[in-house]
C-alpha positions in Angstrom: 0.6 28.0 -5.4 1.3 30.7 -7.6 1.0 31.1 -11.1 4.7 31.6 -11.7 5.1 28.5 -10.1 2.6 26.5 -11.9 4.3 27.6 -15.2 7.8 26.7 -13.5 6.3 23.2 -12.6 4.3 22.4 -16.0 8.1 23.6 -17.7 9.7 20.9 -15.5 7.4 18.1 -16.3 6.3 17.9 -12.8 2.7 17.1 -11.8 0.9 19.9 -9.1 0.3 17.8 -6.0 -1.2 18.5 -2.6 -1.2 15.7 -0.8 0.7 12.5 -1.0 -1.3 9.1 0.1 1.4 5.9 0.4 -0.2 2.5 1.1 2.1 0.8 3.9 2.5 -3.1 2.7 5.0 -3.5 -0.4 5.4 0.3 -0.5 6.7 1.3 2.1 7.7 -1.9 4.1 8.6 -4.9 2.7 5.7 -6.8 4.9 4.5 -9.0 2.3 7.2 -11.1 1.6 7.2 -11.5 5.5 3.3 -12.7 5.7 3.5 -14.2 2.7 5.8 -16.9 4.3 4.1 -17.3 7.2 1.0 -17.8 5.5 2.2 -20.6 3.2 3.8 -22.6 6.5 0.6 -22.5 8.1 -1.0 -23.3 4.9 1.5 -26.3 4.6 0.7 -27.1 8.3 -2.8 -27.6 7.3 -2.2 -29.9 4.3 -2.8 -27.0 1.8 0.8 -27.2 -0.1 0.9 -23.1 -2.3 4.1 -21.6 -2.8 4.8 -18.0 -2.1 5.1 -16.7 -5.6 1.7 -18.2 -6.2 0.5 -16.7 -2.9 2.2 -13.2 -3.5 0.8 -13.4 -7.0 -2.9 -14.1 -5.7 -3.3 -12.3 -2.7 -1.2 -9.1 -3.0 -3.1 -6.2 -1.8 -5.9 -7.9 -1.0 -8.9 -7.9 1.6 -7.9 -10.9 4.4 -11.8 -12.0 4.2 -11.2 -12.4 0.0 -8.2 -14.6 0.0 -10.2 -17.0 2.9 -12.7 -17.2 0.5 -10.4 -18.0 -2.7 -8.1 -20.3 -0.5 -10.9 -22.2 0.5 -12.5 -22.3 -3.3 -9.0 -23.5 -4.6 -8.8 -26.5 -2.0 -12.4 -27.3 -1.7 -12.8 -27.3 1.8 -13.2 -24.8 4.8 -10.6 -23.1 6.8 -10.4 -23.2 10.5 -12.8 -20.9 12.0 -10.1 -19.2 13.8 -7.9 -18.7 10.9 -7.1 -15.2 10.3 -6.5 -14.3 13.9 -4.3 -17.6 14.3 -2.3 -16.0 11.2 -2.1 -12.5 12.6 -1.2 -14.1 15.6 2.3 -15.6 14.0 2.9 -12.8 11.7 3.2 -10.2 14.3 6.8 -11.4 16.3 8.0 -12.5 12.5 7.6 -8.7 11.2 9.2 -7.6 14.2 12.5 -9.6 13.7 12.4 -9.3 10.1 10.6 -6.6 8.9 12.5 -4.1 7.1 11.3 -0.7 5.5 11.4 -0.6 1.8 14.6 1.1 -0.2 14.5 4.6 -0.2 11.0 5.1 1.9 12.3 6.9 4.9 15.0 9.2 2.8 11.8 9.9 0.8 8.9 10.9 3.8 12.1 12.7 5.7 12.4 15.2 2.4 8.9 15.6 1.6 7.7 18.9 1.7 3.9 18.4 1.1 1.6 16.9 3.4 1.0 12.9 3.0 -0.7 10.7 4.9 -1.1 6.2 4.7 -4.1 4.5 3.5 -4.0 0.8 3.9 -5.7 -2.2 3.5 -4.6 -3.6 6.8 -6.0 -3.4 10.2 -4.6 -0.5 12.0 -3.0 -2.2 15.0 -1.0 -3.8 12.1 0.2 -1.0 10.4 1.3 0.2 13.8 3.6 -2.8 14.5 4.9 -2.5 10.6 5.6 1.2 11.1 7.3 1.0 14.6 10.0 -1.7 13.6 10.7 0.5 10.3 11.1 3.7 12.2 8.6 4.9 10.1 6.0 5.7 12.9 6.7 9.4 14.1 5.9 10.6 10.2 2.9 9.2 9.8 1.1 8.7 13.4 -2.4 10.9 13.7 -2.4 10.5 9.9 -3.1 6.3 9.5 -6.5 5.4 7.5 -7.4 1.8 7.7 -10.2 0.1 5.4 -11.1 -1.2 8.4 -12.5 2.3 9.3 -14.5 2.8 6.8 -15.6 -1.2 6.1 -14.6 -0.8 2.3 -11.6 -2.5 0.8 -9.6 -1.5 -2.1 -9.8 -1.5 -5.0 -12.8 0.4 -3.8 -11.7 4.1 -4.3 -13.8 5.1 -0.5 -10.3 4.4 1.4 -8.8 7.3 -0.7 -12.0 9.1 -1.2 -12.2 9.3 2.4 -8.5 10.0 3.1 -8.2 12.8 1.1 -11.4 14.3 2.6 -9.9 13.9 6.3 -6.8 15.9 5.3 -8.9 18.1 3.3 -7.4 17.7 -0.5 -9.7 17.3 -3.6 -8.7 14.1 -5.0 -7.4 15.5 -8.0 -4.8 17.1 -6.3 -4.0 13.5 -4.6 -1.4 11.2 -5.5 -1.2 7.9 -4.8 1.2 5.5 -4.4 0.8 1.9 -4.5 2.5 -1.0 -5.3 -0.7 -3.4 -5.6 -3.0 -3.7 -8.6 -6.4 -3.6 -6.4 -4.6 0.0 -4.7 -3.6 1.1 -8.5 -7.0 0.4 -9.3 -8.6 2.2 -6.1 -6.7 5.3 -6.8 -7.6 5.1 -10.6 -11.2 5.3 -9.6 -11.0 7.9 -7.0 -9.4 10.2 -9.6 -5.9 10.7 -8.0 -2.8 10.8 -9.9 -1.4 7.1 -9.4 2.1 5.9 -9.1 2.9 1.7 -9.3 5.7 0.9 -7.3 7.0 -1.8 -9.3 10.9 -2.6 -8.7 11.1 -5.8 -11.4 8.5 -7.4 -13.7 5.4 -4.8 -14.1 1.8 -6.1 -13.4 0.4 -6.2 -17.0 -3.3 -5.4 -15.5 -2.5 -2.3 -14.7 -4.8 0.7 -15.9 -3.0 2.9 -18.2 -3.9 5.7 -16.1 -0.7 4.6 -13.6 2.8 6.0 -13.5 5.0 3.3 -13.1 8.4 3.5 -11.2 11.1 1.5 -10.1 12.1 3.0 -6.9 10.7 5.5 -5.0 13.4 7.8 -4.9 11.8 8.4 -8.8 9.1 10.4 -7.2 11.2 13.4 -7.3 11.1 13.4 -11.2 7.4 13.6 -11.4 5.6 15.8 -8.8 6.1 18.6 -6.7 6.7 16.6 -3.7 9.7 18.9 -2.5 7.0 22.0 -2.4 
């Protein structure tokens, strides 16, 4: 970038950016509205009545293994063995008659001009599936990082960390966007510009640090994302 255009950009209010890393679930599709559901009928199924606000509210964005754990605590006994795998299991035809991308997510990766790339939570098999039915596959395949690769969950920042290594960006050139408060927190710590994805009530945990928008067509008013 030249220096003409930095001082253009700075003028406009924009923020200099080199590389834009989306998380998939909540940002891009709308996938956990989808699992969430299934999750609380097999929940119901196993005599463990919790609604989907109260599941959305506890589980979004995080690590499968974590909300076993915190499930169990909460209802003071074990899940079956075979649990998440049994849960996948259902989710998978469900996302592929319902699944829908999220409002304004392909307009936006079609008319980006900077490089960008996914970092999710989710197991990569699973992002595949959520991508495909959304049509939003061919933008981002060859450039999918899973947690699962790098055994660390958010809100650990090594996802992003490791993300923005691959594609070869220093992570304050990165910015992130998430709709999550472990992903907010994740790309806090990694030292990436963050955006929070937050079309109603905003998450009052979020770090200060985070830009928070409404729709993700908003991206245009805050970084260079058109090159």
């Amino acid at each position: 970038m030249t220096k003409a255009m930095a001082e253009a950009m700075a003028a406009a209010g924009l923020v200099p950016v080199d590389l834009v890393i989306f998380d998939c679930d909540g940002t891009l599709v709308d996938s956990e509205t989808v699992a969430t559901d299934v999750m609380v009928a097999y929940l119901a199924e196993l005599g463990m009545p919790l609604s989907a606000e109260e599941a959305l509210s506890r589980f979004k964005g995080g690590k499968m293994a974590d909300c076993v754990t915190e499930l169990e605590q909460m209802f003071g006994r074990a899940l079956p063995a075979d649990f998440t795998k049994v849960l996948r299991d259902r989710i998978a035809p469900v996302l592929h008659q319902r699944l829908q991308p999220i409002e304004g997510a392909l307009e936006l990766v079609k008319s980006l001009k900077v490089p960008f790339c996914m970092a999710s939570n989710g197991p990569l098999h699973q992002i595949k599936v959520s991508l495909s039915v959304t049509g939003l596959w061919p933008y981002f395949e060859g450039r999918i990082f899973s947690a699962y690769e790098v055994s660390s969950w958010k809100p650990a920042p090594d996802l992003f960390l490791h993300a923005a290594k691959t594609m070869g960006v220093e992570p304050s050139r990165c910015a992130v966007v998430e709709d999550s408060l472990p992903g907010v927190q994740a790309g806090v710590a990694a030292g990436m510009q963050v955006f929070a994805l937050q079309p109603e009530q905003v998450d009052a945990q979020f770090p200060a640090q985070a830009k928070i928008i409404s729709r993700l067509a908003e991206l245009h008013d805050h970084i260079n994302i058109a090159g």
